[in-house]
SEMAR-7584 format. One line per field, with one value per residue (C-alpha): x, y, z. Coordinates in Angstrom, 1 decimal. Layout:
N
x X, ...
y Y, ...
z Z, ...
//
This chain:
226
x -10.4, -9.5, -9.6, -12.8, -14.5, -13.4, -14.6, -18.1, -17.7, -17.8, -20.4, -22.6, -21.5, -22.8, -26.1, -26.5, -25.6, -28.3, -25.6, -27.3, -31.3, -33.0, -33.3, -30.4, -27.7, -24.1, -21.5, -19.7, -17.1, -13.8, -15.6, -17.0, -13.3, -11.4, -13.8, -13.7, -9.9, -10.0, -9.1, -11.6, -11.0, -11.5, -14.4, -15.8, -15.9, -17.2, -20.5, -20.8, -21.0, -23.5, -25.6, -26.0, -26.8, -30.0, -28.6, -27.6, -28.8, -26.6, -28.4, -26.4, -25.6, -27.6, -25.7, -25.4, -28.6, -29.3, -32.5, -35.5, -33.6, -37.2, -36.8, -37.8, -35.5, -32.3, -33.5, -33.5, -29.9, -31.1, -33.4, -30.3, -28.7, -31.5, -32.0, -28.9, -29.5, -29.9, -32.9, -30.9, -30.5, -34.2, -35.2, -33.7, -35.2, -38.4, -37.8, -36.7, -39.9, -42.3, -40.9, -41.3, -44.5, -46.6, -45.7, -46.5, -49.9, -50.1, -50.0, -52.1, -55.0, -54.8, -54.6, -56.4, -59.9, -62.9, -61.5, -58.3, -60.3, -62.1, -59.4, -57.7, -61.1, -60.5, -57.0, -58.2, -61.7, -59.3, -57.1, -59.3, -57.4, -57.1, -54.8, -51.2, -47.5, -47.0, -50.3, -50.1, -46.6, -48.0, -51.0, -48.7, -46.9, -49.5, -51.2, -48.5, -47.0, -50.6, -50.6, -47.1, -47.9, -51.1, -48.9, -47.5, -43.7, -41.7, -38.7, -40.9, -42.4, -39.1, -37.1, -40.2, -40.1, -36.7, -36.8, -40.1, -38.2, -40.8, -38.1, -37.9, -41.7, -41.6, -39.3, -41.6, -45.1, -44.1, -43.4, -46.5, -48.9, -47.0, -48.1, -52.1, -51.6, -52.9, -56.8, -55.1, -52.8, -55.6, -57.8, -54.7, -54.5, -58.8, -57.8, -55.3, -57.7, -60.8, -58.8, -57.9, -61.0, -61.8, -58.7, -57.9, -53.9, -53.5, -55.1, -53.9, -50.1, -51.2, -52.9, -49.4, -47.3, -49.0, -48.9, -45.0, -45.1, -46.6, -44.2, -41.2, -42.4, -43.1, -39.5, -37.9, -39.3, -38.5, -35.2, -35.0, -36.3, -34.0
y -123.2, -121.0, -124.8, -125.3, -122.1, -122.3, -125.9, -124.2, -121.1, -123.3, -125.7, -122.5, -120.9, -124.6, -124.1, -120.5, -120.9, -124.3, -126.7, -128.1, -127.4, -128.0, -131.7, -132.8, -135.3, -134.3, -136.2, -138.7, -136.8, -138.4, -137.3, -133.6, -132.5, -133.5, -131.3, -128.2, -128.8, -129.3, -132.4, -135.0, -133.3, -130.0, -131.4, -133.3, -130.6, -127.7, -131.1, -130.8, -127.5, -127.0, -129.9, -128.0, -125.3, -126.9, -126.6, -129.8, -133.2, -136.1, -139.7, -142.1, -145.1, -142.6, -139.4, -136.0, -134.0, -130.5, -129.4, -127.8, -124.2, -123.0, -120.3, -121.8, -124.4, -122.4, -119.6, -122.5, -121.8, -118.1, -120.3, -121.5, -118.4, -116.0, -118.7, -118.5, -114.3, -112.8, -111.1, -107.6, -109.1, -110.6, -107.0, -106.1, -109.0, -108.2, -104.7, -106.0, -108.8, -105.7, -104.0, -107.2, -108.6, -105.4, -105.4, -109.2, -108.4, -105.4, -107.9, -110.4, -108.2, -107.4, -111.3, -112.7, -115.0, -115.8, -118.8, -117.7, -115.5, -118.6, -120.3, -118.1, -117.3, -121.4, -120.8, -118.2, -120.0, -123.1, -121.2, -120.3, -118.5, -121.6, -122.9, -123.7, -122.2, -124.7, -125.0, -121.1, -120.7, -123.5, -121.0, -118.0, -120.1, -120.8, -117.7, -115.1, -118.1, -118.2, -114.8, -114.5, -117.1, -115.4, -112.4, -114.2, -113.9, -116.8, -115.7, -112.9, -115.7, -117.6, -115.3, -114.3, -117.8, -117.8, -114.6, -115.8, -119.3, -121.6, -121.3, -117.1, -116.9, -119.5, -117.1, -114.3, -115.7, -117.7, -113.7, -112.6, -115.3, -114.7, -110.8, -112.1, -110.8, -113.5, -112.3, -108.4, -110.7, -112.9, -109.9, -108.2, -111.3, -110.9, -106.9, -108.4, -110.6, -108.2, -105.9, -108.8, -109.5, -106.5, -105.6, -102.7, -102.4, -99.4, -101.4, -104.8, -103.4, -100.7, -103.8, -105.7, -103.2, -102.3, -106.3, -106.6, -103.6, -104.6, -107.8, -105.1, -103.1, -106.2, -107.7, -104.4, -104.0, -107.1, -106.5, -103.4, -105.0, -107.7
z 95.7, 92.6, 90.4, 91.8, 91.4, 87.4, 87.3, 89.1, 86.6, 83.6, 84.7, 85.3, 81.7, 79.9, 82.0, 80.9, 77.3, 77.1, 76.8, 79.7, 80.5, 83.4, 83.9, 81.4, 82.2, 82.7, 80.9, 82.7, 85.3, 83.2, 79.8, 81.4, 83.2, 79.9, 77.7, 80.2, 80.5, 84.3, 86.4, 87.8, 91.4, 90.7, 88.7, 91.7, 94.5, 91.9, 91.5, 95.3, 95.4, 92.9, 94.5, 98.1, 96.2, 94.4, 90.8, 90.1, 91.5, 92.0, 91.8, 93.0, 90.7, 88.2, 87.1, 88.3, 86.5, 86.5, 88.8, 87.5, 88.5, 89.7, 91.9, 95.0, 94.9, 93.9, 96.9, 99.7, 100.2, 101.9, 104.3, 105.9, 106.1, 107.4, 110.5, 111.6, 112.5, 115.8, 116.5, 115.1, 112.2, 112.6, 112.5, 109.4, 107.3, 108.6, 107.7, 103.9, 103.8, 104.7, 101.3, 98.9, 101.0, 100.1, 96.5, 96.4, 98.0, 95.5, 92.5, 94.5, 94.6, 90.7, 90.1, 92.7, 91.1, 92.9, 93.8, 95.2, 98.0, 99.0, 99.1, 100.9, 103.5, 104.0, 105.5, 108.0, 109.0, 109.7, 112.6, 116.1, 119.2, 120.7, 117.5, 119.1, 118.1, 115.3, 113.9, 114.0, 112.1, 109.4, 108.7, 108.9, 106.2, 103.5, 103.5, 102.9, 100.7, 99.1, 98.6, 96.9, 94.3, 93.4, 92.3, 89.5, 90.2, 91.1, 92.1, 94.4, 95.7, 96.5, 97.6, 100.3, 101.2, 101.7, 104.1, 106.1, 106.6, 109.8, 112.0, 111.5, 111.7, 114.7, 116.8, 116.2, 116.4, 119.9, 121.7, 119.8, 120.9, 124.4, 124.1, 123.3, 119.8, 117.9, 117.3, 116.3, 113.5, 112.3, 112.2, 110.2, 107.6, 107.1, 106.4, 103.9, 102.0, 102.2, 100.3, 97.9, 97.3, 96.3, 93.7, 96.1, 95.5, 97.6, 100.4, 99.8, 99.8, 103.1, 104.4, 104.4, 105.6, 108.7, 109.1, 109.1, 110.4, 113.7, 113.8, 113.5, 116.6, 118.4, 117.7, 118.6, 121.8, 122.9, 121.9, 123.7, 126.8, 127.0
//
């Protein structure tokens, strides 16, 4: 493992000096292990590494390229990770999304164009209490996804994506929707864009926090009862 981490180390250090940019070719595996002094094995596994990881991309019968890097797809890792929690742990990455959520909203509701609240207004006229688990998590999904995107960071973004994986928000919104809670939350994501629309940060980021908020208290009592 200590060969391959240096093999991985030194890939890394040719990506963060620009010897290799987002979409380049490595050299051939022979060519790249004899430059970085390492051998072909070592070379190989530190490759797979980096591919499950989302930095590089190996085309078979192509090359091995390095990804885009955008944040999203390097975060995707976390996805996995965060879905394999118990609902304790479920508590405290709600308890960590409420933080970054309401700051993204914050920087939504600076950003946010005429266009973006209708777009946004779209997403919630689409969903009605009759709207089933799925269809429910999917909405859940691109609004709070919208909404991080419109605040301009990307790695904000990903990294809320990553936390809020479908299969986190799944296991939350299935005991809400059991608890008749789905009107209070769509009434909650309305609160969130009104104060959008209307470039209210203090709102906007209140607005989201009493959100997750309510998901937290939720979660925990259910917890507690079981």
């Amino acid at each position: 493992m200590a060969v391959t981490d240096e093999a991985i180390s030194k890939i890394k250090d040719m990506i963060v000096r620009g010897e290799l940019s987002p979409g380049s070719r490595l050299p051939p595996e022979k060519e790249l292990a004899e430059t970085l002094g390492l051998s072909r094995s070592s070379m190989r596994e530190a490759v797979k590494a980096l591919e499950v990881i989302r930095v590089l991309d190996v085309r078979r019968g192509d090359g091995t390229y390095v990804t885009s890097l955008e944040p999203t797809l390097l975060l995707e890792a976390i996805s996995f990770v965060v879905d394999l929690h118990d609902d304790d742990s479920l508590l405290e990455i709600f308890a960590v999304r409420r933080v970054l959520e309401s700051h993204a909203t914050g920087l939504a509701a600076q950003r946010a164009e005429a266009a973006d609240v209708a777009d946004l207004n779209a997403e919630i006229a689409g969903v009605s209490l009759g709207t089933d688990i799925d269809a429910l998590v999917e909405h859940d999904v691109r609004f709070h996804a919208a909404i991080a995107r419109l605040g301009g960071n990307g790695y904000l973004a990903g990294l809320l994506e990553s936390l809020t994986s479908q299969t986190v928000r799944a296991r939350a919104w299935r005991g809400l929707t059991q608890a008749g809670a789905v009107e209070r939350t769509l009434a909650e994501h309305q609160a969130i864009l009104d104060a959008i629309a209307d470039h209210d940060v203090e709102l906007a980021t209140a607005a989201a926090q009493v959100h997750i908020s309510g998901i937290e208290r939720w979660l925990r009592q259910a917890r507690d009862r079981s």
